[in-house]
C-alpha positions in Angstrom: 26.1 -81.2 -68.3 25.9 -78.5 -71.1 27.5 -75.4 -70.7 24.1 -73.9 -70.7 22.8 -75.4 -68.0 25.9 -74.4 -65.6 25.1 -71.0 -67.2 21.6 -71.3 -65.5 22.8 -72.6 -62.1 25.2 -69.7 -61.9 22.9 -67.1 -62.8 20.2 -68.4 -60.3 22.8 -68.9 -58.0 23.6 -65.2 -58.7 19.7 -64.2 -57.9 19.1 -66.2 -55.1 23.1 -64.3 -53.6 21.2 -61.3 -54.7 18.0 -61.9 -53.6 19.3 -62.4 -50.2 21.4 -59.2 -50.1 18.2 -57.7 -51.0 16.6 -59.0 -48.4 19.3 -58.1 -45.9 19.3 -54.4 -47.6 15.4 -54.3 -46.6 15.8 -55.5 -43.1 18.2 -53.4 -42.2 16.6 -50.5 -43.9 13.3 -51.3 -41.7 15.3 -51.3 -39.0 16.7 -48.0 -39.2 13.5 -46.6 -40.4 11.8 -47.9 -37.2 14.6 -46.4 -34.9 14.3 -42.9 -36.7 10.2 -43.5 -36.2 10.9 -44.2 -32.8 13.5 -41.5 -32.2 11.0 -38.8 -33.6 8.2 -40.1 -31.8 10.3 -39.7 -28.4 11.3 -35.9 -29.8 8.0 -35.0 -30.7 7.1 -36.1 -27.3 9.5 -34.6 -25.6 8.8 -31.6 -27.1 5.1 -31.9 -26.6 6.0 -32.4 -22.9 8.1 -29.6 -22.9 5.3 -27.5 -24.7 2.7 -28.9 -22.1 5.1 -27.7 -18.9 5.6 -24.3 -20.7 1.9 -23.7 -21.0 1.0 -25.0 -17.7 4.0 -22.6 -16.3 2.9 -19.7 -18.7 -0.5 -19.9 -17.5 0.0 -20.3 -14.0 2.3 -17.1 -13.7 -0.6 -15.7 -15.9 -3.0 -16.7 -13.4 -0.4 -15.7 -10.4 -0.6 -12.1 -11.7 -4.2 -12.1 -12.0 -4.2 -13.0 -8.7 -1.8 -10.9 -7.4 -3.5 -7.9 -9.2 -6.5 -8.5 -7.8 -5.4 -8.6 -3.9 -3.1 -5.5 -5.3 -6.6 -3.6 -6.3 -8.6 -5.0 -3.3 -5.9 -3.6 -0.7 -6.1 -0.5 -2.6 -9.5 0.1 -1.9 -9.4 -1.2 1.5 -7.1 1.5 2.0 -9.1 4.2 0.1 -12.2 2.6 2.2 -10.3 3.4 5.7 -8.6 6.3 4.9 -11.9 8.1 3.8 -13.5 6.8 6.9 -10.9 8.1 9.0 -11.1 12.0 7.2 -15.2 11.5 7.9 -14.1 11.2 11.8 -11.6 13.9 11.5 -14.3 15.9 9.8 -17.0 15.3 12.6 -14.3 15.9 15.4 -13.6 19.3 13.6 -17.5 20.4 13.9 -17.7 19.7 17.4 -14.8 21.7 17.8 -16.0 24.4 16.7 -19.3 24.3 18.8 -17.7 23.3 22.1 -17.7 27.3 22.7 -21.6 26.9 23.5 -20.1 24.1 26.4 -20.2 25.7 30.0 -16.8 24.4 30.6 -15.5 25.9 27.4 -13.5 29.4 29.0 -12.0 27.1 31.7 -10.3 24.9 28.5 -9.7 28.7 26.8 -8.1 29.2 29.5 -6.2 26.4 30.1 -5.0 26.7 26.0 -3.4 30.2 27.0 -1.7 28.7 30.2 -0.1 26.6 28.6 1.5 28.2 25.6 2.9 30.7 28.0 4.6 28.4 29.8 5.8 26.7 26.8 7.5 29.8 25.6 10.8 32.2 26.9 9.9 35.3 28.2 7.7 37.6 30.1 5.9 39.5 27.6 3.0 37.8 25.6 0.5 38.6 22.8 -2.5 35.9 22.7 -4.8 36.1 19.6 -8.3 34.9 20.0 -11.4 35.1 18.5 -13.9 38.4 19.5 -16.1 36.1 21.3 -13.5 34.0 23.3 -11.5 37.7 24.2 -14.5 38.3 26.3 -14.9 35.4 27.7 -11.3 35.1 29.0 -10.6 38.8 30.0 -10.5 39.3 33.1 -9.6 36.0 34.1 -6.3 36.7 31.6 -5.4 39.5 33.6 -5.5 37.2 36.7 -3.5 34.6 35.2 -0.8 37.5 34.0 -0.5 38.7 37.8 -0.4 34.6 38.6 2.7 33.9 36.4 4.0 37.8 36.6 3.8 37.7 33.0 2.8 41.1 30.6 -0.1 39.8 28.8 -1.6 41.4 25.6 -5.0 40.3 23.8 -5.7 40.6 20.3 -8.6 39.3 18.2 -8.0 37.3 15.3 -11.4 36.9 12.9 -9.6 33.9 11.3 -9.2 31.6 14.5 -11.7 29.0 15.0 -11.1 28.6 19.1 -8.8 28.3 20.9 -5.8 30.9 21.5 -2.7 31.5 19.7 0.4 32.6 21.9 3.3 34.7 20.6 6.3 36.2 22.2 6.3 39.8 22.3 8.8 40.2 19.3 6.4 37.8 17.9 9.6 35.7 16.7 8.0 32.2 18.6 4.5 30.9 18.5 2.7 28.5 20.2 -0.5 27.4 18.4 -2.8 26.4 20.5 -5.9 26.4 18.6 -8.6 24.3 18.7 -7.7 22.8 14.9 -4.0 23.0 16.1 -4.4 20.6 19.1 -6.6 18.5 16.9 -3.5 18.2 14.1 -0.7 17.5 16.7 -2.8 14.9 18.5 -3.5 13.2 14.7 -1.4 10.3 14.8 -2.7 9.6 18.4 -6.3 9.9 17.2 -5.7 7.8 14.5 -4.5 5.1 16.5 -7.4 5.2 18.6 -9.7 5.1 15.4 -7.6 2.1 14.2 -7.8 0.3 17.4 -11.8 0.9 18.2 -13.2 0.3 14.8 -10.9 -1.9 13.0 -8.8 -3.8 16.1 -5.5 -2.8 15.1 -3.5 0.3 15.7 -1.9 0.8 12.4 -3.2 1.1 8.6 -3.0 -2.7 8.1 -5.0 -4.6 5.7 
């Protein structure tokens, strides 16, 4: 065979080795390319996932504090709602408190208001504030009480009193207020108990 002809074979032989190498090059480049493809597809989906769980979370707190606001605000003015209702009882009982003076019954209670303080205090000696009107009313009946309980008893009007009486010692160091607005304030809580339990079924400010 000439020597160029072995030439020939040797170079195609050297093309064909080359071409296959080539060929190998490519293959395993594909291959590579389609595992980084694949790896940043499973990435990007991961992190679309982990997008998609962070919005979903984001928005249900979002919606969680909406929610939570508004029960917040409607308590709120359930509250308000109550507590004005109560202050429009309390406001009622008040006026009628200050006409039970026109009830018949009313100097017996009068009475009864000065009775008590007295009893409720040390002593012997007493001042007892009342309105002009109410000082009439319970007079004599003061006096009768005073030789009842052999108690010193001194009456006193006080413009400002609504009804009711207001009992001091006689160093006026200790008082007993029994006035009508008095009473109603200490029996409050008890009141609004009542009020709780009658209108709304409970006996406490519950919502």
């Amino acid at each position: 065979m000439p020597i160029w002809g072995e030439v020939e074979l040797f170079c195609r032989a050297i093309l064909d080795e080359g071409r296959k190498e080539a060929d190998n090059i490519l293959t395993r480049a594909k291959a590579e390319a389609e595992r980084v493809i694949t790896g940043a597809q499973g990435l990007a989906e991961k992190e679309l996932q982990e997008k998609i769980v962070a919005q979903r979370s984001e928005a249900y707190m979002g919606a969680k504090r909406l929610v939570d606001s508004t029960e917040l605000e409607a308590k709120k003015r359930i509250i308000a709602f109550r507590e004005q209702l109560i202050q429009e009882i309390f406001r009622a009982l008040e006026l009628r408190l200050r006409k039970i003076s026109d009830q018949p019954e009313y100097p017996d209670f009068l009475l009864s208001t000065i009775r008590e303080g007295i009893r409720s205090l040390p002593g012997k000696e007493f001042v007892i504030e009342l309105k002009q009107e109410d000082l009439e009313l319970v007079k004599e009946k003061t006096e009768a009480l005073g030789r009842e309980l052999s108690a010193k008893i001194e009456l006193r009007t006080l413009p400002s009193i609504e009804g009711g009486s207001r009992i001091y010692t006689a160093d006026r160091r200790l008082l007993y207020d029994n006035s009508l607005l008095a009473r109603l304030k200490r029996r409050e809580d008890e009141i609004r108990q009542q009020i709780w339990k009658k209108i709304f079924g409970t006996e406490t400010n519950r919502t």
